[in-house]
PLY file of the C-alpha trace (Angstrom):
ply
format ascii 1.0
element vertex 428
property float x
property float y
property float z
element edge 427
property int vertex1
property int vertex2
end_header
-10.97 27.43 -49.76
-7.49 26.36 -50.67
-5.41 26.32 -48.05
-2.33 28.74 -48.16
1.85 27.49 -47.65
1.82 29.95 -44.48
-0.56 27.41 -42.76
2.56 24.70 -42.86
5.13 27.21 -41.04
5.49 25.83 -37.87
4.89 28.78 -34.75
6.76 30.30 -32.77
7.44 28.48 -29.11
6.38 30.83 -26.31
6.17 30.83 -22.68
3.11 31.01 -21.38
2.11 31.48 -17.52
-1.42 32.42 -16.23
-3.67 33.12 -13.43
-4.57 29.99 -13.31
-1.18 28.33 -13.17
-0.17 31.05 -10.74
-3.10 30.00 -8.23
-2.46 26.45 -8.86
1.30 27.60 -7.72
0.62 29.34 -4.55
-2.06 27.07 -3.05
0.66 23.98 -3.80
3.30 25.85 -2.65
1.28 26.64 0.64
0.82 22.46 0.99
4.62 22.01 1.01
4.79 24.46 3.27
2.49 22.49 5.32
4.75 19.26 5.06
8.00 21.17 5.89
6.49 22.27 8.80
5.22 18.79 10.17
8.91 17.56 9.77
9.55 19.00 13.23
6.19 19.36 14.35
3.74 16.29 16.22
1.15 16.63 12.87
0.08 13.10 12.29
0.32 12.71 8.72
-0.32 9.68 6.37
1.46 8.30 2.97
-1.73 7.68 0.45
-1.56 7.20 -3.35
-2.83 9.89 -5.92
-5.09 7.08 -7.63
-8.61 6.61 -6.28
-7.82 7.71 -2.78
-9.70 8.21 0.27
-8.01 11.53 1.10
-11.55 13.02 2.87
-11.00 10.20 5.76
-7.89 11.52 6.74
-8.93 15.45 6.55
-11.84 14.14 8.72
-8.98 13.74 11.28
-6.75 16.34 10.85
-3.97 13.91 9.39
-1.57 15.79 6.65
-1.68 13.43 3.55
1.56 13.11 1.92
1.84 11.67 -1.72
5.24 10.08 -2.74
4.09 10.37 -6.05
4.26 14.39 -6.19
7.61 14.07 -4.60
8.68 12.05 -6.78
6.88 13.98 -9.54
8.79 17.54 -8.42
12.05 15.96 -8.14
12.07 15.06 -11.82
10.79 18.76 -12.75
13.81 20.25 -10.80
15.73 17.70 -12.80
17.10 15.89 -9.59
15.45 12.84 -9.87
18.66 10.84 -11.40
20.89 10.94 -8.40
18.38 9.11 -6.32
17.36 6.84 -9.12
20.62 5.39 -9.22
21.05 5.33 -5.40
17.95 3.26 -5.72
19.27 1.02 -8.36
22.82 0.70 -6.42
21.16 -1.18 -3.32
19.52 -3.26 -5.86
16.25 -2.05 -7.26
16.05 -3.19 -11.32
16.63 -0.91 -13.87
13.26 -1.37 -15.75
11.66 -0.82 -11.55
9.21 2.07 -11.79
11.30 5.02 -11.62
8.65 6.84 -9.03
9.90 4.16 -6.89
13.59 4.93 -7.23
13.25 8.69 -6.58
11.62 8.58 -3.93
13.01 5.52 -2.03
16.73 6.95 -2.86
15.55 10.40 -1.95
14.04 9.04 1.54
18.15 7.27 2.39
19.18 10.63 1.17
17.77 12.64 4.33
15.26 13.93 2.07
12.69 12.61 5.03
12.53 13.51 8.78
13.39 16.37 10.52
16.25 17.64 8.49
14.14 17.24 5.16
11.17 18.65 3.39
9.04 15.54 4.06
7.45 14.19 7.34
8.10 10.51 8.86
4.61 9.62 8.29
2.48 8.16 11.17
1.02 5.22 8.84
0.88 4.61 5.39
-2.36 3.78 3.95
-1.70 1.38 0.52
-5.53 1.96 -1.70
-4.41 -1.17 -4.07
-6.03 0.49 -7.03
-4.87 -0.76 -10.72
-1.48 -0.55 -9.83
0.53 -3.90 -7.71
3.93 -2.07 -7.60
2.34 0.40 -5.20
1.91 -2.52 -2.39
5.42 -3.34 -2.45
6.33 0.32 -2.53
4.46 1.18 0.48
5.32 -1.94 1.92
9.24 -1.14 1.60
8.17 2.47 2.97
6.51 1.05 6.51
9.67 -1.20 6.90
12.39 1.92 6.19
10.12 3.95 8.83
8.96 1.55 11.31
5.25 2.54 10.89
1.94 0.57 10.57
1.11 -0.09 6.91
-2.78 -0.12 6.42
-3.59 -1.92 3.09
-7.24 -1.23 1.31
-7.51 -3.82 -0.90
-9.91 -2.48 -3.75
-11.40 -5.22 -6.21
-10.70 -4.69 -10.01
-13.64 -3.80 -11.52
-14.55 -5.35 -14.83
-17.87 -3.89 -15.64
-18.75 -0.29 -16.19
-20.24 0.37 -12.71
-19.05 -1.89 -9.42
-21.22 -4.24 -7.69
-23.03 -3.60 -4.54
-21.10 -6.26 -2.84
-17.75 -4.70 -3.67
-19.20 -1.18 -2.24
-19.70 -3.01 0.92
-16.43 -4.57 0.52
-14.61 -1.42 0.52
-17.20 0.40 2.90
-16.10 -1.93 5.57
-12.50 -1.68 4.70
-12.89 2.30 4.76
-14.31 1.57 8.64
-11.20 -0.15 9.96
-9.12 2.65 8.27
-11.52 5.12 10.18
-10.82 3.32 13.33
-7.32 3.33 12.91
-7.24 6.54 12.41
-9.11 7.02 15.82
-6.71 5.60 17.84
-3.79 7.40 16.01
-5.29 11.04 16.80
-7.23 9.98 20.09
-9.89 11.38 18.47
-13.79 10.20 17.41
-15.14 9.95 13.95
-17.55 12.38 12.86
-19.58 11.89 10.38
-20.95 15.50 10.29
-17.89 16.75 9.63
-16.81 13.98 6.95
-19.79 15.32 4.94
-18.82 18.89 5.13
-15.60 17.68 3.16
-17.31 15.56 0.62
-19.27 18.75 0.02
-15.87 20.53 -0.62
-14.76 17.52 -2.64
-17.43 17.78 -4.58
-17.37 21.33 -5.80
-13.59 21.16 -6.22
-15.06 18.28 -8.84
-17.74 19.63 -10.75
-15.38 23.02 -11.16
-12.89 20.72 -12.87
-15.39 18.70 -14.79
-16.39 21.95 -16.06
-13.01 23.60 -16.87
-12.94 20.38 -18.92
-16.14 20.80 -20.34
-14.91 24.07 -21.62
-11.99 22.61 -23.73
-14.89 21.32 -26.35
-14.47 25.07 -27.87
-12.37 26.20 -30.38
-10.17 27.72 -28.96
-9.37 25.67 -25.98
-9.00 27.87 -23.08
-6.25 25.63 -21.72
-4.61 22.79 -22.45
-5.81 19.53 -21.23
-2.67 17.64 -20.52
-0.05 19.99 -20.14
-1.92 22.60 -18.15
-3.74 19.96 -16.73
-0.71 19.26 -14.59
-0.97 22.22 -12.90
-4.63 21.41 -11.83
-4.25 17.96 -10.79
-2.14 19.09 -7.58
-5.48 20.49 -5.96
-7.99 18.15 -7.35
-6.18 15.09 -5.88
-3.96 16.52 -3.16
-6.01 19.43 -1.83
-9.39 17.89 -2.35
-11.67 17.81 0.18
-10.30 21.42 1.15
-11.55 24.81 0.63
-9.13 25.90 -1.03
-9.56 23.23 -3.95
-12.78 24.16 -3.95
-11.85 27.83 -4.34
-9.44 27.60 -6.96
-11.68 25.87 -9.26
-14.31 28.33 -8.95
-11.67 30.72 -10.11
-10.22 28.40 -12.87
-13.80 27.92 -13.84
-14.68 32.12 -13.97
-11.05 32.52 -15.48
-11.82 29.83 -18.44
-15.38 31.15 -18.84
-14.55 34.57 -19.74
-11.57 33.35 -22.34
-14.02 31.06 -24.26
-16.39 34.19 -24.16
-13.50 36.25 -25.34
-12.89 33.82 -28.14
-9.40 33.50 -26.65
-7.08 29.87 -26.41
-4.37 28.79 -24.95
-2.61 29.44 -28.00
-2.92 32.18 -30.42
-3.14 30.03 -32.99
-4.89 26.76 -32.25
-4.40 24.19 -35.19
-4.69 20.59 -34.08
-6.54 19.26 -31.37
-5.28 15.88 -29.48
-6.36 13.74 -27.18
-2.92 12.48 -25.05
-2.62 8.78 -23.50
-0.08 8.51 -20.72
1.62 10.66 -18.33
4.35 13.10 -19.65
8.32 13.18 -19.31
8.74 15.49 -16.01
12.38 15.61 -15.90
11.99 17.21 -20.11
8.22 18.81 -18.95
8.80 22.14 -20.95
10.67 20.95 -24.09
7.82 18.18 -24.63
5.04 20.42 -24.74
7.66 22.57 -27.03
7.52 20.10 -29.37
3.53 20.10 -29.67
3.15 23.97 -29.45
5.17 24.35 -32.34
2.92 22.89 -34.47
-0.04 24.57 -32.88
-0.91 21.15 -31.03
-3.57 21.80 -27.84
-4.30 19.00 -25.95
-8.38 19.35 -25.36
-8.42 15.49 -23.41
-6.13 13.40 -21.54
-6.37 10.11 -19.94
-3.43 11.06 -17.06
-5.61 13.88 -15.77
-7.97 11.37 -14.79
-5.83 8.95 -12.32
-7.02 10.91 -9.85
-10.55 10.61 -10.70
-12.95 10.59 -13.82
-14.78 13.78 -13.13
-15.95 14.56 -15.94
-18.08 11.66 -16.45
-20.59 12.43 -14.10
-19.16 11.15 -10.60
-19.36 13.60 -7.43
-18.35 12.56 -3.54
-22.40 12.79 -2.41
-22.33 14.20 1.73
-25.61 12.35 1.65
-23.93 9.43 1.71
-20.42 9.86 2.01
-18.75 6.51 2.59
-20.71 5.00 -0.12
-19.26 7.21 -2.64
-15.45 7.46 -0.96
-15.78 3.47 -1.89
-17.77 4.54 -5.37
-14.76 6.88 -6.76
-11.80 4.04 -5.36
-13.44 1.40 -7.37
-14.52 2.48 -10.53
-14.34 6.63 -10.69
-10.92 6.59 -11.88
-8.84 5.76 -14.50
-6.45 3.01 -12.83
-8.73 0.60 -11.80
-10.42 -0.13 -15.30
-10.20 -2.20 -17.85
-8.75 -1.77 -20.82
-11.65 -1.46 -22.70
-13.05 0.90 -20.68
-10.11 2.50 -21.46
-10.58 2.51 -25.45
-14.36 3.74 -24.69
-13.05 6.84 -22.24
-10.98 7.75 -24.81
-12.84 6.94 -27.71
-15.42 9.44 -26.06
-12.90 12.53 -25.91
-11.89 11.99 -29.26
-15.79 12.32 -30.86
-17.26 14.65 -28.10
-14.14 17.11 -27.84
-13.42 16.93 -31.46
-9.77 16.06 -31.70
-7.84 15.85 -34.70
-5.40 12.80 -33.43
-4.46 11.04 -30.15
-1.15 10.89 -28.99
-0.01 8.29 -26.68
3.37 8.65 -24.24
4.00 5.71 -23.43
6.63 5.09 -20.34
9.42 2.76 -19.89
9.26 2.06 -16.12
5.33 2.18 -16.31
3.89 -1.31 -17.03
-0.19 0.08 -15.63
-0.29 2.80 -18.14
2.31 0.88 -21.30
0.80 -2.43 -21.58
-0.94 -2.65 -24.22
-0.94 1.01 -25.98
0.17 -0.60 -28.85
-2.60 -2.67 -29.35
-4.56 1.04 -28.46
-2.59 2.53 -31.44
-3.66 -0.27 -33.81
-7.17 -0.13 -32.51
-7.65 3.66 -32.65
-5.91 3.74 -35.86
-7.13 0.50 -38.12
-10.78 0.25 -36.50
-11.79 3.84 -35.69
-9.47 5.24 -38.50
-7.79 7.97 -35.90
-4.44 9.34 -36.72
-2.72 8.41 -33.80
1.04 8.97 -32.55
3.03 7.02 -30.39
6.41 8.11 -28.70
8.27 6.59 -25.77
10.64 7.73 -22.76
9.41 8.02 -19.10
8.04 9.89 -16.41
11.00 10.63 -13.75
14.45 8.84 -15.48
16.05 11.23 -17.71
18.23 8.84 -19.46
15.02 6.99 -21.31
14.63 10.72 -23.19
15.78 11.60 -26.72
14.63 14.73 -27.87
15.96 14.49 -31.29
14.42 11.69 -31.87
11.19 12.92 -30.25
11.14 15.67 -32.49
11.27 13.71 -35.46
8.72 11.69 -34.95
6.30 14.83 -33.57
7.30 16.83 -36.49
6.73 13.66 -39.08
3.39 12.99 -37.44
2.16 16.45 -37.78
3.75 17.38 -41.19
1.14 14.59 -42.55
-1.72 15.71 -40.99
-1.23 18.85 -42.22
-0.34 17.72 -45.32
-4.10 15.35 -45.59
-5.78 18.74 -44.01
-4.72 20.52 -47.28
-5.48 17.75 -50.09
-8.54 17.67 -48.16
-9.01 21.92 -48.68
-7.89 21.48 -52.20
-10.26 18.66 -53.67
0 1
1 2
2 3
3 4
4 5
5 6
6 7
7 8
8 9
9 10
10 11
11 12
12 13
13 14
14 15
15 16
16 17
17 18
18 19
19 20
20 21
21 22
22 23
23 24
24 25
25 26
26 27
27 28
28 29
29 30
30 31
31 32
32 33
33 34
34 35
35 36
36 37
37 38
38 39
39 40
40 41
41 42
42 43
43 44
44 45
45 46
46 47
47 48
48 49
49 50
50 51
51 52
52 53
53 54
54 55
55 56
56 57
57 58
58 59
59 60
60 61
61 62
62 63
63 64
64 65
65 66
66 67
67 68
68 69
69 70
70 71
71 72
72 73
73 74
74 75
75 76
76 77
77 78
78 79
79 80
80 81
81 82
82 83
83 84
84 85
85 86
86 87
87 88
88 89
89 90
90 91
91 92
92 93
93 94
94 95
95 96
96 97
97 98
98 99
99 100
100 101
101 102
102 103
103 104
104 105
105 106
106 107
107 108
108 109
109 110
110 111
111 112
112 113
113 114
114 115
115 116
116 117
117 118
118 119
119 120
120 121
121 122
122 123
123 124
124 125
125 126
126 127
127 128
128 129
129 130
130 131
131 132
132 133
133 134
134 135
135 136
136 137
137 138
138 139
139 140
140 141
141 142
142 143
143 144
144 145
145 146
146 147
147 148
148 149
149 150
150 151
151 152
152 153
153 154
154 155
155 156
156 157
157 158
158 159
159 160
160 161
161 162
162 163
163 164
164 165
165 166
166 167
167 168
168 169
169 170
170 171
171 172
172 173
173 174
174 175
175 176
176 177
177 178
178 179
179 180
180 181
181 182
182 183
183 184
184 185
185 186
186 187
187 188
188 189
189 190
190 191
191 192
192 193
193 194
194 195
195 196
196 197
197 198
198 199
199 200
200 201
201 202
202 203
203 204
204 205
205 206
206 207
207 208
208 209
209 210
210 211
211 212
212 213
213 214
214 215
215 216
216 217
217 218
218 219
219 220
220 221
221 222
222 223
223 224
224 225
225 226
226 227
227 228
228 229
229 230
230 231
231 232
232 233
233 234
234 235
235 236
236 237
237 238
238 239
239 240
240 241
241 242
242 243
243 244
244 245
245 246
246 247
247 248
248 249
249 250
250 251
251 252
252 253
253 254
254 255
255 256
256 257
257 258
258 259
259 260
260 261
261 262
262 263
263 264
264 265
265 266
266 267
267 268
268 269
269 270
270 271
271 272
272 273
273 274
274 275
275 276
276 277
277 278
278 279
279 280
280 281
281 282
282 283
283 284
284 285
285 286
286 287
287 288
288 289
289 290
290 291
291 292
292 293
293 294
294 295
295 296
296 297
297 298
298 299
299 300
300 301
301 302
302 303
303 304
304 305
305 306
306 307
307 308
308 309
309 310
310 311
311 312
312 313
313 314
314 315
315 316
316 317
317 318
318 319
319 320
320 321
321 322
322 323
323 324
324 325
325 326
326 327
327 328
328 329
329 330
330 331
331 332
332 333
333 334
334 335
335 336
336 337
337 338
338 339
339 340
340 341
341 342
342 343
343 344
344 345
345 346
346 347
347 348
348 349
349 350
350 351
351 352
352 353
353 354
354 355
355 356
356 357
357 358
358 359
359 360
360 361
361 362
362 363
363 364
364 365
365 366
366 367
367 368
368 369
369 370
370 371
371 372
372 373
373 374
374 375
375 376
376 377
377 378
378 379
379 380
380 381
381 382
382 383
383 384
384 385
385 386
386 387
387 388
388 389
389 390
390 391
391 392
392 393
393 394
394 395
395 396
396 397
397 398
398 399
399 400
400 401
401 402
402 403
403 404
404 405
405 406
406 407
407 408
408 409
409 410
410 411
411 412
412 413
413 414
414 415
415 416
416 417
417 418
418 419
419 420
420 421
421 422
422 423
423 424
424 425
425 426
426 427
């Protein structure tokens, strides 16, 4: 049936807040909390990185984990990332540095951590090398500024689609020095009883997120993938092995249940479906996703809700064997440490099995792990699989890398034309 010239009227931008994102709040909120507190409290707590962590080691032993990265991450939401950026830069970090770095390293010679700030001194940093090399000599600079013992995992690449049982034992024996560490830290003795009660938290917080994502393959989506997505990856990857991240995605799993039952989506009109490459610009969060709900864009699949961990493919922390699959997900269960070809084939997979119209890939300045090589991505997905696919640039935490009119032009371009191929295609 023809389509009609009401279908190309862009919709109306609205606000949207929900249960979800309201749990998501208050159970984050309650974490901060938790870090203000151990700024003038004796709480051992640890620096780890979001990407293929070993955050169930350090619940094991009572030790708060703090993430730079969601510091850094809420400082460019609150648009005061800049300030510190350019502290950063003024005692000589580069320009093109990764701008995570920046915030949070000018932040830290701000005050911003220790007792007068929202963030503890940690008692060690633990570096998981995974994917990323700037992270060593970010958590390298962080153990010299506090005077703390730097414990560095170093976690092979992997280059094949599952890791080898050598590098499993590799890791497994790296994961038992950080245990011991951790031992003489809290003066207290490893239990492995207790280690598998959190995997078993991990790993329902996991398959409820798998499944929320699982849910996104109907039309409507129930949420969207990338945006909202945000909102869930603070208790998958900070909270896990709690639970309360096991709670809230039993919720967020009810909650998303009953809206695909209901027939209801994120949006009341869902008209394309993408698939989104690369994190999104924090400090201009709200007016990016603007730009894609005007055209009735929902994001079903994203690649940056999976530095955390690839969930949805399968992958659970087992309590039957817990180390063995701490070591599993830091090696291969995540998005960081693999290739790029098992990049093209992760995405590849959300394009066909959540039937998106288009991919769109973000790709950011100060991020060489997740830019390198998306343009070669937009040529492949677009000349060899014969996906429309968009490609826009700023970054992640500097504000001065964003142009929204130019943004929009390119958004609105890109989606005028696949509206415009979705009506030749109604009218032949």
């Amino acid at each position: 049936m023809p389509a009609t010239a009401a279908t190309t009227v862009p919709l109306p931008v609205r606000e949207y807040r929900g249960n979800v994102h309201e749990q998501s709040r208050d159970i984050m909120t309650d974490w901060m909390a938790q870090l203000k507190s151990a700024t003038r409290a004796q709480t051992p707590s640890a620096y780890l990185m979001i990407s293929g962590n070993c955050v169930e080691i350090l619940r094991c032993f009572d030790i708060l984990p703090v993430f730079p990265e969601i510091n850094a991450l809420q400082l460019a939401i609150r648009k005061k990332s800049l300030p510190y950026i350019i502290k950063a830069e003024e005692i000589g970090y580069a320009s093109d540095n990764c701008a995570y770095v920046k915030a949070d390293v000018g932040f830290t010679l701000s005050g911003g951590v220790g007792p007068e700030g929202n963030i503890p001194i940690p008692s060690m940093i633990v570096c998981n090398f995974v994917g990323c090399n700037v992270y060593i000599k970010w958590f390298e600079h962080c153990a010299a500024m506090f005077n703390v013992p730097l414990v560095m995992l170093d976690i092979p690449f992997v280059r094949e689609a599952q890791p080898s049982k050598e590098d499993v034992q590799y890791v497994m024996a790296q994961l038992w020095d950080l245990i011991h560490r951790c031992e003489a830290l809290t003066g207290r003795k490893f239990d492995m009883d207790r280690l598998r009660e959190i995997c078993r938290y991990s790993a329902r917080a996991e398959a409820g997120w798998s499944r929320c994502k699982e849910l996104c393959k109907n039309r409507p989506a129930p949420f969207d993938a990338y945006f909202d997505s945000i909102n869930m990856m603070g208790p998958i990857n900070a909270l896990r092995g709690s639970k309360e991240a096991a709670d809230f995605f039993d919720a967020a799993v009810a909650e998303y249940e009953q809206m695909v039952a209901q027939g209801r989506g994120i949006l009341e009109n869902e008209r394309f479906r993408i698939v989104t490459e690369g994190p999104p610009p924090y400090p201009y969060y709200r007016n990016f996703r603007n730009l894609f709900e005007y055209w009735g864009a929902v994001a079903v699949q994203s690649t940056y809700s999976t530095v955390g961990g690839t969930w949805e493919f399968g992958f659970r922390h087992d309590p039957e064997r817990p180390l063995e699959s701490i070591a599993e997900q830091m090696l291969v269960h995540n998005l960081c440490n693999r290739t790029m070809l098992e990049r093209y084939k992760q995405i590849r997979r959300y394009v066909e099995e959540w039937h998106a119209d288009a991919l769109v890939i973000h790709s950011i300045k100060s991020c060489r792990l997740f830019s390198a090589g998306q343009g070669d991505m937009r040529e492949y997905f677009t000349k060899e699989l014969g996906v429309p696919t968009l490609m826009v640039e700023s970054d992640l935490e500097d504000p001065r890398y964003y142009a929204e009119a130019q943004m929009k032009n390119r958004i609105d371009a890109f989606f005028e034309s696949l509206q415009y191929k979705r009506i030749r295609r109604a009218t032949v």
